[in-house]
C-alpha positions in Angstrom: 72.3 -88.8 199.0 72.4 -92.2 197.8 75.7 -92.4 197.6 76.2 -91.7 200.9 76.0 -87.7 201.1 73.9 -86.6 204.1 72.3 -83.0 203.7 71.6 -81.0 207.3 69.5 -78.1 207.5 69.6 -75.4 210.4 68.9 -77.4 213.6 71.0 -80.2 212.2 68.2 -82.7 211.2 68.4 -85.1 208.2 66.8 -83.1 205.2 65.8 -85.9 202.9 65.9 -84.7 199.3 64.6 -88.2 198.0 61.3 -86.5 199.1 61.7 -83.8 196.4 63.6 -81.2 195.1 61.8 -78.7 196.9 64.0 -80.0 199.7 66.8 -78.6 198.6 65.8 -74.7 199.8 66.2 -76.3 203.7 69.6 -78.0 203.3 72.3 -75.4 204.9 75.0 -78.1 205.5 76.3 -81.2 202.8 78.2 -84.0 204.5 80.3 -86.0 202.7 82.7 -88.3 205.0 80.2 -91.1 204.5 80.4 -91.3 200.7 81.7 -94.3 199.2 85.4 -94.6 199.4 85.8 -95.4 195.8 84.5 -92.0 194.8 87.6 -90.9 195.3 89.3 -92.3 192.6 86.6 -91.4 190.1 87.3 -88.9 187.2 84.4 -87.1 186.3 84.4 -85.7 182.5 81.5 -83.1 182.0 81.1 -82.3 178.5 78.7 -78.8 177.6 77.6 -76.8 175.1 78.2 -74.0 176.8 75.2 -72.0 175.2 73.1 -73.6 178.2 73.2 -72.2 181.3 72.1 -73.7 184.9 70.4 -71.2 186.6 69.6 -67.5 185.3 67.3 -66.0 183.2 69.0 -67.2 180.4 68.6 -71.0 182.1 67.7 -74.2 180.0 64.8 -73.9 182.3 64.1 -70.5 182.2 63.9 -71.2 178.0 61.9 -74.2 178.0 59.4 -74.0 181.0 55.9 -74.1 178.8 57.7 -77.3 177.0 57.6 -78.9 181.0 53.7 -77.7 181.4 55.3 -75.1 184.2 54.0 -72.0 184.8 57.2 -69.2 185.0 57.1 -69.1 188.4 57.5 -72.9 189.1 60.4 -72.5 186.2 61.7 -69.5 188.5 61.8 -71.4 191.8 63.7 -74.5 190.0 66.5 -72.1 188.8 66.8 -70.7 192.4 67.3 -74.2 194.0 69.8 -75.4 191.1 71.5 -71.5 192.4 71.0 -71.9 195.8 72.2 -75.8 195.5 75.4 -74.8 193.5 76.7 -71.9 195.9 76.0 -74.7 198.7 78.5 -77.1 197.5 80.9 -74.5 196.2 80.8 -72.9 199.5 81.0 -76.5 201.7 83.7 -78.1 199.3 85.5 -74.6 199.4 85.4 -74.6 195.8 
């Protein structure tokens, strides 16, 4: 978002995700024609360990909740939205 992204949800308001990332569960449509120009010739290198996984119940999160002072089911509902927020962009991006 503040790099231009906007984030839509289903009656095609502004969802603000600077709010929280509880947000994230409301957004049903990314937006990315307004991001900066220069973006576009940026190369991204991600490096990972590959023993960590986003989302699952094998998740960094999942593993290290109690270290975060969350309960499992606050630890659950983050590995949804990190889910739900990567099948969003692979889906809009066509990815």
């Amino acid at each position: 978002q503040a790099l231009g992204a906007k984030f839509y949800d289903d009656e095609a308001n502004i969802v603000d995700v600077s709010e929280g990332a509880y947000k994230i569960k409301y957004i049903r449509r990314i937006d990315l024609s307004d991001v900066h120009p220069q973006l576009a010739n940026a190369k991204l290198q991600l490096m990972s360990d590959f023993s960590s996984r986003l989302y699952g119940k094998q998740s960094e999160i999942m593993q290290t909740y109690q270290t975060f002072q969350l309960n499992q089911n606050e630890a659950a509902e983050i590995d949804n939205l990190v889910w739900y927020f990567s099948e969003l962009f692979k889906s809009e991006l066509k990815l």
